[in-house]
RODO-2510 file (C-alpha; in nm, 4 decimals, decimal comma):
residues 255
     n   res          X          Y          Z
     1     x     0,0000     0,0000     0,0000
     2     x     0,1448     0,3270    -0,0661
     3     x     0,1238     0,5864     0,2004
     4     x     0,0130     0,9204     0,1881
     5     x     0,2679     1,2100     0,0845
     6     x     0,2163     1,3970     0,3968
     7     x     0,3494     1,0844     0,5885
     8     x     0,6854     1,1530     0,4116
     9     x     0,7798     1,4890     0,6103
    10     x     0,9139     1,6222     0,3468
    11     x     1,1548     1,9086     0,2979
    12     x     1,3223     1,8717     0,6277
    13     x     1,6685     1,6963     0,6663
    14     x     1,6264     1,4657     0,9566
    15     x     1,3067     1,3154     1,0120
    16     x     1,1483     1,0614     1,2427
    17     x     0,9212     0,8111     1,3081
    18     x     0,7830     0,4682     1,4628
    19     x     0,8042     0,1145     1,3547
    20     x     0,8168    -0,0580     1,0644
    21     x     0,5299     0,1606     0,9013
    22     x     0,6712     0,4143     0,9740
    23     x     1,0358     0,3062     0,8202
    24     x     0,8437     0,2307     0,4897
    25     x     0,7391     0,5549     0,5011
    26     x     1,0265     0,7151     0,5682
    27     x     1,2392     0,4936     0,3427
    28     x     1,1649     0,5506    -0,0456
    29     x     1,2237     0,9582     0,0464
    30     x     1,5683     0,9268     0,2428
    31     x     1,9631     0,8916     0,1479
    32     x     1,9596     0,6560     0,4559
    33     x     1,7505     0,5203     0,7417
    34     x     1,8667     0,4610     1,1512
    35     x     1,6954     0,1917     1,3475
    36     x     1,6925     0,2479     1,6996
    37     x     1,5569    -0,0431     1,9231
    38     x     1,7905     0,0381     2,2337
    39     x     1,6340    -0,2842     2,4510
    40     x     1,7804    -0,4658     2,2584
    41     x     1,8341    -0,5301     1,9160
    42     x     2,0366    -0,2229     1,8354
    43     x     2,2146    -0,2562     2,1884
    44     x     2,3226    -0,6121     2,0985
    45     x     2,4155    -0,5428     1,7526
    46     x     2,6940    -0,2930     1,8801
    47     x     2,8062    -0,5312     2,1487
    48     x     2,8550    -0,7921     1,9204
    49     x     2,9912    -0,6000     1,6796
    50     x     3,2581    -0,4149     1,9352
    51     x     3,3959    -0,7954     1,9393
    52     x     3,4102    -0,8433     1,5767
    53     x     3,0803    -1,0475     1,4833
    54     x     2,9061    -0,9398     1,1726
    55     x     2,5298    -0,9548     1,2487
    56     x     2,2473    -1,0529     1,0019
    57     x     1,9364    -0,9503     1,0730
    58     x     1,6154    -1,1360     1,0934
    59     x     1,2742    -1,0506     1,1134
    60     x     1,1145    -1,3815     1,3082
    61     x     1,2190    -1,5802     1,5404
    62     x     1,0473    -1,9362     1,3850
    63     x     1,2425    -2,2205     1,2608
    64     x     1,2681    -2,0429     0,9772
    65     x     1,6038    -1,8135     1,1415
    66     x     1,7760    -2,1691     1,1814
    67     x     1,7782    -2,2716     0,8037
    68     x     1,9187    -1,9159     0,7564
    69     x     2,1609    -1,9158     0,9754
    70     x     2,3009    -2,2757     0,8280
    71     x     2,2720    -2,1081     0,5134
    72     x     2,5152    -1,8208     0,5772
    73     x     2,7491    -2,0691     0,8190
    74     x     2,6464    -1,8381     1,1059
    75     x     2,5237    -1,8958     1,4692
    76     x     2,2115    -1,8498     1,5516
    77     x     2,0814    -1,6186     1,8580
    78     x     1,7784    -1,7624     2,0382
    79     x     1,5504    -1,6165     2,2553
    80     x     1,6798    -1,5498     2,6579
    81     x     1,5222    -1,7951     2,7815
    82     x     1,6170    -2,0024     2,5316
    83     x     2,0270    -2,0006     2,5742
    84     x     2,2312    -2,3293     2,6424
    85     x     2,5509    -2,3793     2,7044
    86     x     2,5508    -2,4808     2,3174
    87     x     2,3089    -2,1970     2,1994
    88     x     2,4622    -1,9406     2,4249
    89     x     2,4120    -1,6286     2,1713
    90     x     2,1002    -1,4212     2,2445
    91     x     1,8962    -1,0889     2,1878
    92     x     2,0756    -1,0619     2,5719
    93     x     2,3452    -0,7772     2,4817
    94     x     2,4859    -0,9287     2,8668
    95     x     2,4703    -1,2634     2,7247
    96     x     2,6845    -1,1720     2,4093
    97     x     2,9569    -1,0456     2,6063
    98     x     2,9936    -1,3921     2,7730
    99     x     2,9392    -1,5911     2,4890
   100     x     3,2151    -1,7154     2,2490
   101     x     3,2559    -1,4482     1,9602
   102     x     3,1375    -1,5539     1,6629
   103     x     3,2471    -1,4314     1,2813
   104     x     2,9160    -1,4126     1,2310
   105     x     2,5670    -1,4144     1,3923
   106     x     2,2000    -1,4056     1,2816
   107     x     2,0134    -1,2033     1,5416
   108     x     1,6193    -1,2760     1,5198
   109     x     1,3941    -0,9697     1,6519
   110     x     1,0267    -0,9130     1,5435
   111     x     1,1505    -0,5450     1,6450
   112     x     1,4655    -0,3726     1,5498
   113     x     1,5827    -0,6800     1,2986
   114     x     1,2299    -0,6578     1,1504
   115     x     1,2227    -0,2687     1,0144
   116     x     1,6361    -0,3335     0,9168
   117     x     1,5210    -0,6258     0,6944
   118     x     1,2005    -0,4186     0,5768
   119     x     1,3586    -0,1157     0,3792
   120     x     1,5050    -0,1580     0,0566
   121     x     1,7336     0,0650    -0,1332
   122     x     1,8943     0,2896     0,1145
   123     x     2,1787     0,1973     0,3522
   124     x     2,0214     0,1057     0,7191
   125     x     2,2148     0,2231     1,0474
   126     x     2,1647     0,0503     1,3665
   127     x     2,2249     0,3003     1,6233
   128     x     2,1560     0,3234     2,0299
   129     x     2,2522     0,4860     2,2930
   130     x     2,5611     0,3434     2,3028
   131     x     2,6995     0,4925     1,9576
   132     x     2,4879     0,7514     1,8826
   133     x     2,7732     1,0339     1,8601
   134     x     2,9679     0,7974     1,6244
   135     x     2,6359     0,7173     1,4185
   136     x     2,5108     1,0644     1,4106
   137     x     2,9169     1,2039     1,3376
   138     x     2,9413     0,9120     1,0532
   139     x     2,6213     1,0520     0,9019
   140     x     2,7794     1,3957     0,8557
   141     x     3,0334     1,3438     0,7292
   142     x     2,8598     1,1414     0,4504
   143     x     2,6335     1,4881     0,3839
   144     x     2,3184     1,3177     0,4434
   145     x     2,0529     1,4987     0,6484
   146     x     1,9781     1,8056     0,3949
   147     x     1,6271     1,8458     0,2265
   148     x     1,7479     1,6362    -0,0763
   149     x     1,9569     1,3891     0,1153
   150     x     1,7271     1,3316     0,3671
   151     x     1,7872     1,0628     0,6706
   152     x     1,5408     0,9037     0,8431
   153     x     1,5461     0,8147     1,2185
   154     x     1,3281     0,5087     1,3284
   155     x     1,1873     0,4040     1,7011
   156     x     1,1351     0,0743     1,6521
   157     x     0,8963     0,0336     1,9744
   158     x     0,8097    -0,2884     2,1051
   159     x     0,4654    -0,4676     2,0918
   160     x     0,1988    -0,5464     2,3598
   161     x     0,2365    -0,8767     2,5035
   162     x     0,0105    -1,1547     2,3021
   163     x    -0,0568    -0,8381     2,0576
   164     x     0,0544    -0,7662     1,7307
   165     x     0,0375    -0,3758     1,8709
   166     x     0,3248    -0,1531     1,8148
   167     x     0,3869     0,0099     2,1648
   168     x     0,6025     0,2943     2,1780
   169     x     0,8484     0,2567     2,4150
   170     x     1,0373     0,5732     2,5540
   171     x     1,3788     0,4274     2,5221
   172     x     1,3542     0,3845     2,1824
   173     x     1,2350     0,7622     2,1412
   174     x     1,5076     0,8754     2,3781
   175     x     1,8238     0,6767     2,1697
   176     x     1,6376     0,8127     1,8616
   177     x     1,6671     1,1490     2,0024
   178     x     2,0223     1,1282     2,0975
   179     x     2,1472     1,0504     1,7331
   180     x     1,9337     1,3178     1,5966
   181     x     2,0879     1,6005     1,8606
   182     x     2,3931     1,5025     1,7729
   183     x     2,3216     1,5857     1,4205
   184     x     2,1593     1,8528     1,5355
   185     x     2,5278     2,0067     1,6662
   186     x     2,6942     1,8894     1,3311
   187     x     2,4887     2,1131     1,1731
   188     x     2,2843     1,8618     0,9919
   189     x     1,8822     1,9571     0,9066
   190     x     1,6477     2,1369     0,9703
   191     x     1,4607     1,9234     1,1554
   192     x     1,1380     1,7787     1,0941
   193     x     0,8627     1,8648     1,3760
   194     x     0,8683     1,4821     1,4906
   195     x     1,2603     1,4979     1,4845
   196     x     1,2323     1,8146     1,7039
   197     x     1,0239     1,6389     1,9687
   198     x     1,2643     1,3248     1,9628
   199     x     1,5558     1,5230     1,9931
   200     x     1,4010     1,7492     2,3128
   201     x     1,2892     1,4314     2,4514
   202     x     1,7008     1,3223     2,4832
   203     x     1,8360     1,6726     2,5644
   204     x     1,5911     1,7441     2,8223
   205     x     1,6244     1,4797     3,0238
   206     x     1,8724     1,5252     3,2878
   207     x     1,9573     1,1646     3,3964
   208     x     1,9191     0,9661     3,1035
   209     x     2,0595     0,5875     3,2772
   210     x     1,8148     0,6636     3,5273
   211     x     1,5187     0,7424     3,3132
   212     x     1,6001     0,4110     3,0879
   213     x     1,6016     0,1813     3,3957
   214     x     1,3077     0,2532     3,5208
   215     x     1,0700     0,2727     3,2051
   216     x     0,8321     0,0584     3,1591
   217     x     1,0968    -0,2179     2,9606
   218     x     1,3614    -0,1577     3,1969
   219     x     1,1235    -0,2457     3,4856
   220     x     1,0165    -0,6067     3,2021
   221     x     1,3777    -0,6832     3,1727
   222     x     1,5169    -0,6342     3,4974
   223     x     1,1857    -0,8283     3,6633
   224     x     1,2888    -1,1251     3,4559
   225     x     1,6627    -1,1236     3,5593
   226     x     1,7900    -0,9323     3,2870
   227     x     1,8778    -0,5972     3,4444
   228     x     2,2641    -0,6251     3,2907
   229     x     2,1207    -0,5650     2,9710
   230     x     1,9642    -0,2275     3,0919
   231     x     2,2591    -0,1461     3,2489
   232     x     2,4677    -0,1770     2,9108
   233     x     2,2188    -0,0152     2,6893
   234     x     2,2799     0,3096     2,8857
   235     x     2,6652     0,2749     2,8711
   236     x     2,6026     0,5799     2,6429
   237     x     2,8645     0,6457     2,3677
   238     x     3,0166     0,3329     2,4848
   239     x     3,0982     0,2454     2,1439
   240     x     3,2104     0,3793     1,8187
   241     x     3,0940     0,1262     1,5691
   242     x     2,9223     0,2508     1,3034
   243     x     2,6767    -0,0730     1,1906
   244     x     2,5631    -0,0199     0,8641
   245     x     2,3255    -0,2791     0,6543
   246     x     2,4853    -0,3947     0,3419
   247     x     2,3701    -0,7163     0,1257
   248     x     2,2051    -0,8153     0,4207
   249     x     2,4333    -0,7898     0,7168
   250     x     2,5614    -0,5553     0,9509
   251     x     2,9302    -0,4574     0,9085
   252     x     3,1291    -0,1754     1,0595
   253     x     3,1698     0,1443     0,8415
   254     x     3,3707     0,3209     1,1121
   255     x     3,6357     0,0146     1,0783
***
């Protein structure tokens, strides 16, 4: 179905908006796209790729990701509470940092890894909190972010439980904001309205680690034992990988 031109926000540099409607949006209209899905898919995709591991996205996790992953001689992340001691790769960015590092890695998310797989034709950039400067620096540099090389910044949300609802989930808007100030200061835009109220929602907070923990997905992840993940997904500018999307997996441009 194709969406409606005011949907595009067109004419301003740096735009933004949810999900993977929105990134199909967004997509045809922009020199590149950013995914943000800071708990976790974006989050693990830096920590993974900090220790080398190229990461393919994929949109479902189904027995479907395991033929893929055999295809491309990769290993396979599984769900948390899925992890073995022979499956110990997960969407856990905690759980990556134990694991054995991997050359490569398929990385199964019905969030983040399902907009990166969903837009065609433009490079896709998975950025969080923890590289947002380099992301957002990386994207200057390029020239993208002007009226006629527009970029597009995603929230990838989460959905309700048992719901095929997108949720929006203020972590994602707060990482999303982050990259887009700091393209802000390099001078990249102007800003669409919706990029303006991401980017105030990250420069107006005064205690962003704080905020992130206790959100609403914070409070999901650390209730189920995860809390380590929160506390790495707020290591912010942890990281300078740049991960950008190219034939299908995640590489480092910064590299």
């Amino acid at each position: 179905m194709e969406l409606p031109a005011w949907s595009r926000q067109d004419g301003a540099g740096v735009r933004f908006e949810w999900g993977i409607t929105g990134a199909r949006a967004l997509g045809p209209g922009c020199a590149a796209i950013v995914v943000v899905d800071v708990l976790s898919f974006t989050t693990s995709v830096s920590v993974a790729m900090d220790a080398g591991t190229c990461v393919y996205p994929y949109p479902a996790r189904d027995r479907t990701a395991a033929d893929f992953a055999a295809a491309h001689d990769a290993r396979l992340a599984v769900g948390r509470s899925a992890m073995t001691a022979e499956q110990p790769w997960s969407l856990s960015p905690a759980a990556l940092r134990r694991a054995p590092v991997p050359e490569r890695l398929v990385l199964p998310s019905p969030n983040g890894s399902a907009i990166s797989a969903a837009v065609d034709g433009v490079p896709v950039i998975a950025a969080c909190l923890r590289n947002a400067s380099a992301v957002g620096a990386w994207i200057a540099k390029h020239g993208w972010g002007t009226s006629d090389r527009p970029v597009g910044v995603i929230a990838a949300g989460e959905h309700w439980p048992g719901q095929d609802v997108l949720r929006p989930a203020i972590e994602d808007l707060v990482g999303a904001g982050a990259v887009i100030a700091v393209l802000a200061d390099h001078g990249v835009g102007a800003l669409s309205s919706e990029a303006m109220i991401a980017r105030n929602a990250y420069t107006g907070i005064a205690d962003v680690p704080g905020l992130i923990t206790d959100c609403a997905s914070g409070r999901e992840l650390t209730a189920i034992g995860f809390g380590e993940d929160v506390a790495i997904a707020i290591e912010i500018d942890g990281s300078a990988v740049v991960p950008v999307l190219t034939d299908g997996v995640f590489s480092d441009a910064a590299a």
